[in-house]
BAVEX-586064 format. One record per atom (N, C-alpha, C, O): x, y, z. Coordinates in pm, whole numbers, padded with zeros to 5 digits, always signed. Atoms other than C-alpha are relative to their C-alpha. Layout:
% BAVEX-586064
XYZ ...
***
This chain:
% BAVEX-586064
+00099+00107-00002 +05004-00237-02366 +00068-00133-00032 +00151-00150-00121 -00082+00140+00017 +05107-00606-02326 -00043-00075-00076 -00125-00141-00012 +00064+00085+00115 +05002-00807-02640 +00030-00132+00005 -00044-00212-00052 -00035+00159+00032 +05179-01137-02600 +00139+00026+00120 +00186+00127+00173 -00141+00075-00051 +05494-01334-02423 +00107+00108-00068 +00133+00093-00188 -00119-00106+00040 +05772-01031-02472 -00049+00093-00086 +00028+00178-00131 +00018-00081+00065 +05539-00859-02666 -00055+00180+00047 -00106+00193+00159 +00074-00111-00090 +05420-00484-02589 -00053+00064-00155 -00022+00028-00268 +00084-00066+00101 +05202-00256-02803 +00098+00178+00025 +00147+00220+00130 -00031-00159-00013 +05328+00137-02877 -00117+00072+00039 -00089+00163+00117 +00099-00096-00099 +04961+00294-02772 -00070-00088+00020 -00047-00200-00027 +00043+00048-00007 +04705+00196-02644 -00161+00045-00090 -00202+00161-00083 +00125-00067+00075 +04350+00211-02879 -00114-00093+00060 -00123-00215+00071 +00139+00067+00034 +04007+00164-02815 -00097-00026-00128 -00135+00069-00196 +00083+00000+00115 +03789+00011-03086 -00124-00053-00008 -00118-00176-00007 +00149+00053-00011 +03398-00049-03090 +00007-00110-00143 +00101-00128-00221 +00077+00073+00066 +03209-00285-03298 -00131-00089+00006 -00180-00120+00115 +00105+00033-00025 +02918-00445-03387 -00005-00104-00121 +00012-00100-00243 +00022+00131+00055 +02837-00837-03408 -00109-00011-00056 -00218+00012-00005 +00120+00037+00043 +02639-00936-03666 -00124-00064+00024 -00135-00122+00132 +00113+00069-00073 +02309-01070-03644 -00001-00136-00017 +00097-00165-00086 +00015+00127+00033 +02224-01439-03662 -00038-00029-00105 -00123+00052-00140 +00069+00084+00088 +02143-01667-03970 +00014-00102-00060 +00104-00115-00142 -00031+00161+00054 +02117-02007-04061 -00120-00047-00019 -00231-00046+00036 +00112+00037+00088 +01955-02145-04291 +00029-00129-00057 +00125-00153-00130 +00018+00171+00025 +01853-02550-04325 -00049-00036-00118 -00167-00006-00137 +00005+00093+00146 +01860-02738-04678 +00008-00101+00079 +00102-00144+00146 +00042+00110-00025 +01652-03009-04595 -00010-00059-00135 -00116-00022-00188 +00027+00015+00121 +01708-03187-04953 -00079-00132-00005 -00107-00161-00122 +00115+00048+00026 +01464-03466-04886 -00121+00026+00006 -00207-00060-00009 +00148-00082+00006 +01164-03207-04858 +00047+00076-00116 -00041+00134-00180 -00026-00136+00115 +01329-02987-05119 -00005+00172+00070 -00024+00274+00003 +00023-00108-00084 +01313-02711-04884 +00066+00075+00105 +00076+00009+00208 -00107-00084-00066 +01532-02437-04706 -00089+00091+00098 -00164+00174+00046 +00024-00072-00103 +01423-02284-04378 +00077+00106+00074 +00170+00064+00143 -00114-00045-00031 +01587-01971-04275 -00075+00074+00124 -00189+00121+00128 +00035-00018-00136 +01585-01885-03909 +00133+00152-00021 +00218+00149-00110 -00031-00087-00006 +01736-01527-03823 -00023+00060+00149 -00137+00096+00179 +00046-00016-00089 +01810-01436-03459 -00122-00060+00085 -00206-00006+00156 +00085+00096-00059 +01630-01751-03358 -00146-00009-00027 -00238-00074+00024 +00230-00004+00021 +01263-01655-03521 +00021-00051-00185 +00077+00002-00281 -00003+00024+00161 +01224-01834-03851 -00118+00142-00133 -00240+00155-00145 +00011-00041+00059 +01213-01576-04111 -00071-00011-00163 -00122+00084-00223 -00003+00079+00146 +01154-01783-04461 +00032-00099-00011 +00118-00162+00050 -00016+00169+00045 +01106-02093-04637 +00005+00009-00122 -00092+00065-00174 +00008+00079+00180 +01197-02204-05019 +00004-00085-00015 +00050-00169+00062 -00010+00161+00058 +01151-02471-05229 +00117-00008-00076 +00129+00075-00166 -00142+00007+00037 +01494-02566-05326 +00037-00145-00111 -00053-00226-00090 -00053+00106+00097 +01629-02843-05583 +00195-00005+00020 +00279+00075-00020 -00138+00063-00002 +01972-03012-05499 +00071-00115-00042 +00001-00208-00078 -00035+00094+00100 +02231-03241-05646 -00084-00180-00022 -00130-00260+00059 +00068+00126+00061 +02092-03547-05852 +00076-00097+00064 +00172-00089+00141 -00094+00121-00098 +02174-03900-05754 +00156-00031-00030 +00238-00091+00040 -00151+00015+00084 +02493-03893-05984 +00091+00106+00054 +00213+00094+00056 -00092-00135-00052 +02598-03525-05825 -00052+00016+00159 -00103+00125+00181 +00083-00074-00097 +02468-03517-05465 +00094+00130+00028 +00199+00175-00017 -00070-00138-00067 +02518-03205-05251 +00081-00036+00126 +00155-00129+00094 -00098-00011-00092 +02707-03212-04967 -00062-00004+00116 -00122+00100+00138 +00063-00111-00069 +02568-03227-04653 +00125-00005+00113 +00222-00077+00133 -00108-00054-00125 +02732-03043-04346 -00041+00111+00017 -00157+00141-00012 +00043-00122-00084 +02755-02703-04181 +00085+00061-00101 +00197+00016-00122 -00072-00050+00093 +02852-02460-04460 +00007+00171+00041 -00080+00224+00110 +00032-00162-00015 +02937-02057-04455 -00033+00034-00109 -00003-00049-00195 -00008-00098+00111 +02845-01806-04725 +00184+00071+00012 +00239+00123+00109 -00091-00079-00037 +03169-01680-04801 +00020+00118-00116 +00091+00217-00096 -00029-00061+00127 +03164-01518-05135 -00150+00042-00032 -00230-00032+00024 +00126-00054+00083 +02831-01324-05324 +00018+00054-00124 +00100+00144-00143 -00050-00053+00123 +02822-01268-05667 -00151+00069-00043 -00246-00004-00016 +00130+00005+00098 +02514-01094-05862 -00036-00053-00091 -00151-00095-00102 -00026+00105+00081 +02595-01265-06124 +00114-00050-00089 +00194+00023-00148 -00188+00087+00072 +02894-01532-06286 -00069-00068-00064 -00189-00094-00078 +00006+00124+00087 +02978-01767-06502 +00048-00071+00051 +00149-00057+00120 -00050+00092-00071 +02966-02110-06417 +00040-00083-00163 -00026-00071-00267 +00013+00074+00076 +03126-02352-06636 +00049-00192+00002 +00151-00221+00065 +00012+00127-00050 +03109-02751-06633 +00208+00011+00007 +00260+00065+00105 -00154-00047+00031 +03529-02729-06731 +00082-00021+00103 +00178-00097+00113 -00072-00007-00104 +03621-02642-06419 -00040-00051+00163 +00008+00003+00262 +00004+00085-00103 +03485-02886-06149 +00026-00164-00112 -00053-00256-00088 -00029+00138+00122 +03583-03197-06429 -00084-00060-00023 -00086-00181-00001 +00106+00114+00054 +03241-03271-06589 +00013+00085-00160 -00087+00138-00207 +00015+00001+00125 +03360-03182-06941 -00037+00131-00042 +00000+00239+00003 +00076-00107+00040 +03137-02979-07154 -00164+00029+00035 -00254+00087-00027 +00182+00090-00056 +02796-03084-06980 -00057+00183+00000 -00169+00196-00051 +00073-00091+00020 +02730-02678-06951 +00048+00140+00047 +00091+00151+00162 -00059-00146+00018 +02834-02332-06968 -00099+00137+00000 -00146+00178-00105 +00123-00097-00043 +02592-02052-06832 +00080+00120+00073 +00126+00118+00187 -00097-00122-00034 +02772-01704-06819 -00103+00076+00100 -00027+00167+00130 +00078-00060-00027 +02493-01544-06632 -00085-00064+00117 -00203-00030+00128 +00066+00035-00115 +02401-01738-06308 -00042+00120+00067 +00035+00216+00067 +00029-00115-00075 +02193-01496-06096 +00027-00033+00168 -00021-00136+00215 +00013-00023-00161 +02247-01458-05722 +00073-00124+00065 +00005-00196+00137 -00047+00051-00009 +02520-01669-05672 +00085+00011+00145 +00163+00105+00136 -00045+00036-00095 +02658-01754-05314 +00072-00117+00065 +00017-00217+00112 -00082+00104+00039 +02972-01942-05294 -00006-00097+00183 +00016-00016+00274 -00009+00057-00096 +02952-02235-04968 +00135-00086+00000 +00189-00092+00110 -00127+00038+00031 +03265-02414-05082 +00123+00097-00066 +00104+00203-00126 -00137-00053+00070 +03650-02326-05193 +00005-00043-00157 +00041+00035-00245 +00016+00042+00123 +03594-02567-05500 -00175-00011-00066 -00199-00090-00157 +00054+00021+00136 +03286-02536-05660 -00123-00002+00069 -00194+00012-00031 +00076+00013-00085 +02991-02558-05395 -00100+00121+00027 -00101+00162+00143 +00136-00128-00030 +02679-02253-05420 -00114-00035-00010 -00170-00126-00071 +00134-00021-00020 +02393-02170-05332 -00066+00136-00115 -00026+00252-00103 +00019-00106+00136 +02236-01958-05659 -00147-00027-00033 -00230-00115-00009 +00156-00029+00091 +01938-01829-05857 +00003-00116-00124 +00107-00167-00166 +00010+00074+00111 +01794-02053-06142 -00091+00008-00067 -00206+00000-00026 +00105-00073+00113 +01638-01950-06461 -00046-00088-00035 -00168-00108-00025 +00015+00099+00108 +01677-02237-06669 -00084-00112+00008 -00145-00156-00089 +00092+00103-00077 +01496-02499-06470 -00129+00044+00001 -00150+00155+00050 +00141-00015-00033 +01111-02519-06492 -00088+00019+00147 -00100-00077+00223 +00010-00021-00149 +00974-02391-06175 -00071-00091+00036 -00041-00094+00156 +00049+00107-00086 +00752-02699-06074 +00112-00116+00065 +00088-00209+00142 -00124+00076-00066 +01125-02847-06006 +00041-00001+00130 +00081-00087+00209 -00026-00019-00138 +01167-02677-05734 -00064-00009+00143 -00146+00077+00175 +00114+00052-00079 +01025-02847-05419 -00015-00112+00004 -00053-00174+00103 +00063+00139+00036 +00982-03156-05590 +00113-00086-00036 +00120-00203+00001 -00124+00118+00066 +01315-03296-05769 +00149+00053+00052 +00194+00166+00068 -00180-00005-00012 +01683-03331-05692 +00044+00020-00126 +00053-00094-00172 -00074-00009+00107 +01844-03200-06034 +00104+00037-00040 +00150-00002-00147 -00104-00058+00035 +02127-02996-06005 +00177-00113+00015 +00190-00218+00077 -00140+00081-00010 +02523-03135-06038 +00090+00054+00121 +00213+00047+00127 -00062+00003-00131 +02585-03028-05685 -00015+00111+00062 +00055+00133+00161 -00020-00155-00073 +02479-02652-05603 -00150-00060+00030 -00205-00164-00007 +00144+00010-00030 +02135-02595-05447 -00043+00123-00103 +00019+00228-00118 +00084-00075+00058 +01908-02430-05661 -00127+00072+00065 -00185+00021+00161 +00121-00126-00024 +01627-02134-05617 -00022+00052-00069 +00068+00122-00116 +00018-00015+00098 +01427-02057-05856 +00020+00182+00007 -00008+00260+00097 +00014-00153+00055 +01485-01702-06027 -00024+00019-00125 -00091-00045-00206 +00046-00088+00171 +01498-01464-06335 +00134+00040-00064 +00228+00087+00001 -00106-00030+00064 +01738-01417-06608 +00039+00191+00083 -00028+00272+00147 -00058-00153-00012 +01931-01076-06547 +00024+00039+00158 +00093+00133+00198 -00043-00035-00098 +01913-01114-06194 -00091+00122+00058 -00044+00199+00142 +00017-00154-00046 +01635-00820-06153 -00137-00002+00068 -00198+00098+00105 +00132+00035-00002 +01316-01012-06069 -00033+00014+00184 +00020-00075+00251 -00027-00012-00148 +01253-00913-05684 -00123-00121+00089 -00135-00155+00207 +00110+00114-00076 +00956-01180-05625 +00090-00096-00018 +00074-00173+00076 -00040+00129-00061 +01178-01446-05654 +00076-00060+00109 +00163+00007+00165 -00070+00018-00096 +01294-01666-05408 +00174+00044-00043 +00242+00130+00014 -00160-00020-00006 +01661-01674-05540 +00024+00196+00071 +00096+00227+00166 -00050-00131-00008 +01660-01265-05533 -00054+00025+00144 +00012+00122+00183 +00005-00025-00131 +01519-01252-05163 +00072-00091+00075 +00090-00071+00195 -00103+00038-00107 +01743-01487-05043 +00132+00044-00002 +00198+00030+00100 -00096-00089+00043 +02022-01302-05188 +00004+00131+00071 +00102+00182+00125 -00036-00149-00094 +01923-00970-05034 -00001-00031+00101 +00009+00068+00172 +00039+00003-00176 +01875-01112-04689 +00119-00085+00020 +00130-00127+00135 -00117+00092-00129 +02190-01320-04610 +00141+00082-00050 +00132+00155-00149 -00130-00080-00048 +02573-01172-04550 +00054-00085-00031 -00006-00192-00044 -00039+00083-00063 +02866-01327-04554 +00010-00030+00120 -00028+00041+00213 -00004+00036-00143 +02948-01535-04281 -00135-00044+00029 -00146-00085+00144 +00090+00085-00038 +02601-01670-04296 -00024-00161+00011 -00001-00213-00098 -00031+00118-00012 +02574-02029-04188 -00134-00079-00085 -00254-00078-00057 +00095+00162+00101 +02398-02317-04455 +00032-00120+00031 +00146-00165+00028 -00046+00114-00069 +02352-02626-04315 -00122-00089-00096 -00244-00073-00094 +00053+00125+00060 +02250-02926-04544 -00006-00137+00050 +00096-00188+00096 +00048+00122-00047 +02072-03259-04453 -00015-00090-00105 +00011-00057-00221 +00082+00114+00069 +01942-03555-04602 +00042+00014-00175 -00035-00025-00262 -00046+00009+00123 +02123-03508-04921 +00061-00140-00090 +00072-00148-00212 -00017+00128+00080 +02232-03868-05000 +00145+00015+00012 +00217-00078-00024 -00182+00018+00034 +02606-03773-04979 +00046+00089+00150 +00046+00212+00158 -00052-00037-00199 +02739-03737-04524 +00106+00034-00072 +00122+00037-00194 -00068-00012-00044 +03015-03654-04424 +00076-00169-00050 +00009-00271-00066 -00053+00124+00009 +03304-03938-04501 +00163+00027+00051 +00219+00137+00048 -00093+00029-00058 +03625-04077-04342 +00090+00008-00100 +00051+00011-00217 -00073+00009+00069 +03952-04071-04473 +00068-00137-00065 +00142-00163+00030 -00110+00132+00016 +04144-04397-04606 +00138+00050+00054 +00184+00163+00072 -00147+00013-00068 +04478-04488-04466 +00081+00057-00096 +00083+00031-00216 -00138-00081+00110 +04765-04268-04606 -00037+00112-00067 +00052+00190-00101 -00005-00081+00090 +04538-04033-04808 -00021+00112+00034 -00008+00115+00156 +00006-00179-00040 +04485-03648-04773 -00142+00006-00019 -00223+00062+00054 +00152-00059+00005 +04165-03657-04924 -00173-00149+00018 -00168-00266-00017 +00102+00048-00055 +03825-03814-04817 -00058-00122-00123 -00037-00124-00244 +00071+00080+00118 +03626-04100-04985 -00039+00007-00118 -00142+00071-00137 +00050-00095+00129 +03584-04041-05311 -00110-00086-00110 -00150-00203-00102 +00142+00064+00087 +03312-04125-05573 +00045+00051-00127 +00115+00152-00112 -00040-00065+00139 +03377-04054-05991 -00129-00043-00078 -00215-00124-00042 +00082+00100+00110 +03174-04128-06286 +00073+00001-00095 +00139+00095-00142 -00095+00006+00120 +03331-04278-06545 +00147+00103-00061 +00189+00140-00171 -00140-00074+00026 +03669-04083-06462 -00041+00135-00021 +00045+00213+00020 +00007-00123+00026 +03514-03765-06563 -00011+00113+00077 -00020+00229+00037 +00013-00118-00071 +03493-03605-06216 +00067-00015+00063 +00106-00130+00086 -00101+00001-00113 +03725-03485-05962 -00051-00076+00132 -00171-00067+00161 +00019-00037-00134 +03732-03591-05623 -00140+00030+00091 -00175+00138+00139 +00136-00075-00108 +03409-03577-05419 +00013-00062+00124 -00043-00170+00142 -00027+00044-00067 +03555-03596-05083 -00029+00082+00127 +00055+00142+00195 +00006-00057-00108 +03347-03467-04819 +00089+00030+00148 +00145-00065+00203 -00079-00048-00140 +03522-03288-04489 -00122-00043+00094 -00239-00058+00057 +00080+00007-00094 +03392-03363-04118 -00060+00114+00022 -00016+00225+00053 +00090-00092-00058 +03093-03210-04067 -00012+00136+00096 -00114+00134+00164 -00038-00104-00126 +03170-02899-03833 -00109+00033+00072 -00179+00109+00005 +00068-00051-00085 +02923-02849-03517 -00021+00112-00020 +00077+00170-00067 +00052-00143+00043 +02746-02523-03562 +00047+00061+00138 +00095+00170+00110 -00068-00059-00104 +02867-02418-03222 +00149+00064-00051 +00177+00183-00032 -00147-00020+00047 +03269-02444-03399 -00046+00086-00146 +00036+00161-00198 +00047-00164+00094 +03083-02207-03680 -00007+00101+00033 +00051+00198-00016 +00072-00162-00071 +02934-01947-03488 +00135+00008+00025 +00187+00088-00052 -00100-00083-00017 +03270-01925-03344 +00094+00060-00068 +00168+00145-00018 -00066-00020+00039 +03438-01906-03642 -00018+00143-00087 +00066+00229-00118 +00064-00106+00071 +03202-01667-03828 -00008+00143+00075 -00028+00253+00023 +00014-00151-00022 +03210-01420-03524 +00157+00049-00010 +00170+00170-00032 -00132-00019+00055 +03588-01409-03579 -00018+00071-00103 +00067+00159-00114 -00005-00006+00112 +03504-01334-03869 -00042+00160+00004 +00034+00240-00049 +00052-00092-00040 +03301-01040-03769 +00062+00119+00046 +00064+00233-00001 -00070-00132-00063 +03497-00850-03533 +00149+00030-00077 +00224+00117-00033 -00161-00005+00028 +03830-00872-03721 -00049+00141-00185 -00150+00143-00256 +00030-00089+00088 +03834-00586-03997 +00093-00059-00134 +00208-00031-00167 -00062+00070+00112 +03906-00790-04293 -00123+00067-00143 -00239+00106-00130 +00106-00018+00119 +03753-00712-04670 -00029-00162-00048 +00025-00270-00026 +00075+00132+00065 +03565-00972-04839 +00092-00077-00082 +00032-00184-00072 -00032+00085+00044 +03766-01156-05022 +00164-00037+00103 +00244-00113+00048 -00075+00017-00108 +04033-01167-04704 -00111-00097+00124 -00085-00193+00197 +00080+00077-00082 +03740-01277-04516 -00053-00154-00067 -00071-00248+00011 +00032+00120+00087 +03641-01563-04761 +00094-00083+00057 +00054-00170+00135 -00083+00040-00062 +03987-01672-04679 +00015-00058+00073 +00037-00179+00061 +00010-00004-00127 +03983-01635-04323 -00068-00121-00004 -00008-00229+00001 +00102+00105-00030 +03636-01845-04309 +00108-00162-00076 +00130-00268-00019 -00034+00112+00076 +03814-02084-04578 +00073-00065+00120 +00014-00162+00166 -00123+00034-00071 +04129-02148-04326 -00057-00078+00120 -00030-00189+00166 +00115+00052-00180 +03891-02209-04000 -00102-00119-00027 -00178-00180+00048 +00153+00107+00088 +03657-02443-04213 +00125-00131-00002 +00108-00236+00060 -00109+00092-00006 +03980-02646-04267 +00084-00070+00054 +00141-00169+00007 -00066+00043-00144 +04147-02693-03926 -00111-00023+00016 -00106-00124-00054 +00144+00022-00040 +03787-02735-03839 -00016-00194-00041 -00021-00295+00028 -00047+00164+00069 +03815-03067-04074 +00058-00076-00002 +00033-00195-00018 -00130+00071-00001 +04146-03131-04051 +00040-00059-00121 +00138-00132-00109 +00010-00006+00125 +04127-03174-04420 +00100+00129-00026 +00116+00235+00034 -00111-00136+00063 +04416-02986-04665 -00066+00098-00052 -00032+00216-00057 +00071-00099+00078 +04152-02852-04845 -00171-00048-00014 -00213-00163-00003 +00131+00019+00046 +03813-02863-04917 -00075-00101-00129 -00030-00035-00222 -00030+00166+00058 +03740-03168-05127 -00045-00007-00148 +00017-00091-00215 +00046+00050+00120 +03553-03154-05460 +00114+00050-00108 +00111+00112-00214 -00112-00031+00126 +03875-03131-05615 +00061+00087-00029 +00113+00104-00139 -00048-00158+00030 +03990-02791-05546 +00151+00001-00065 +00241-00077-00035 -00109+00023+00094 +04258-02715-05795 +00043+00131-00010 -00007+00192+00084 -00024-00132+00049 +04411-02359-05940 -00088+00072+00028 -00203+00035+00052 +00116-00117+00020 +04248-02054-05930 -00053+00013-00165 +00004+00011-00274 +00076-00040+00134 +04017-01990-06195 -00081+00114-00060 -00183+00144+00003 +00135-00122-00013 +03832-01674-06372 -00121-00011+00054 -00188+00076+00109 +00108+00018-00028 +03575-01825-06310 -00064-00071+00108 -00010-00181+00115 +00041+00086-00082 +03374-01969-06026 +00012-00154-00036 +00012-00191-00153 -00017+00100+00052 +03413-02318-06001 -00165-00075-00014 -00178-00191-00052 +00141+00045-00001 +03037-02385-05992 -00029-00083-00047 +00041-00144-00129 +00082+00147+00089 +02783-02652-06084 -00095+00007+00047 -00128-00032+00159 +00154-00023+00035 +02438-02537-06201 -00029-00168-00035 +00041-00269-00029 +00079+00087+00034 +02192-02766-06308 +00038+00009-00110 -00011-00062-00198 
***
């Protein structure tokens, strides 16, 4: 079997598979509200809470690449100090390399959600401590999306931004020195998703190879070194930012 320019294969194999289904799901953060479409028929709607005017969220075309049941997020490790330390996020779904999920939220009063922008840069859905509460939104949006599912954020107060001359990383915004880097990547067409996510699909990678994968394709995608809110070391811990 001929694989490449001088290359040949020793047998030849057949191998089936099967492409996932569709899902993408719209964070509209000036309604407060996430619409999730599935194989083109909208499935679900939440009321969502995303970053404040001091933290917006991000918007662009994002993947799920990571799922946690539940982590610890702590302020520490995206550079806002000691602002908050919550070992026990529920239903945590990582959209960025540095610090960027989509997660359950206890702590927040549920008339928040729907109504206010509060968090320091993740989207929020309201849930239940422990992670076990099955009426909430956070825990049904958790059982229903994969990786490789596509999140696409709007109207968040913080586009897409250009680079300056000479630098690697994107426009950046601080407060008072205390935060890294908030240097959105170009937006990626959901067309240059789907293709990257069914890659993603047929190739027999494990999950945290596939995280990867998506990471790498998200990045040539940008043309960005990295993913922008400052991605730094690896850390035990997610780099998150609850409310």
């Amino acid at each position: 079997m001929r694989a490449g320019e001088g290359l040949y294969g020793a047998r030849d194999t057949a191998l089936s598979f099967r492409i996932g289904r569709s899902q993408i799901s719209t964070v509209d953060l000036a309604k407060k509200r996430m619409t999730v479409v599935r194989d083109g028929r909208k499935i679900a709607a939440y009321p969502v809470t995303g970053g404040n005017a001091d933290h917006p969220t991000w918007s662009g075309v994002m993947v799920i690449s990571e799922r946690l049941k539940q982590t610890r997020m702590e302020s520490s490790t995206v550079g806002l100090g000691h602002e908050y330390d919550i070992p026990d996020v529920p239903h945590a779904q990582r959209l960025t390399t540095s610090g960027t999920f989509i997660h359950g939220n206890y702590w927040t009063r549920s008339g928040v959600f729907g109504h206010d922008n509060t968090t320091h840069g993740c989207i929020g859905l309201h849930d239940a401590k422990d992670a076990d509460d099955e009426a909430t939104a956070g825990h049904a949006f958790f059982t229903g999306s994969r990786i490789g599912d596509l999140v696409i954020v709007k109207n968040s107060g913080s586009g897409p931004s250009t680079r300056p001359t000479g630098s690697t990383a994107g426009t950046c915004r601080g407060r008072s020195g205390r935060r890294a880097a908030l240097c959105s990547p170009r937006a990626a067409s959901v067309g240059e998703l789907t293709g990257a996510v069914r890659t993603f699909w047929v190739s027999p990678l494990d999950g945290r190879r596939a995280g990867e994968h998506i990471g790498r394709t998200l990045r040539a995608l940008s043309g960005t070194p990295g993913d922008a809110r400052g991605a730094r070391a690896p850390h035990p811990h997610p780099r998150g930012t609850p409310t």
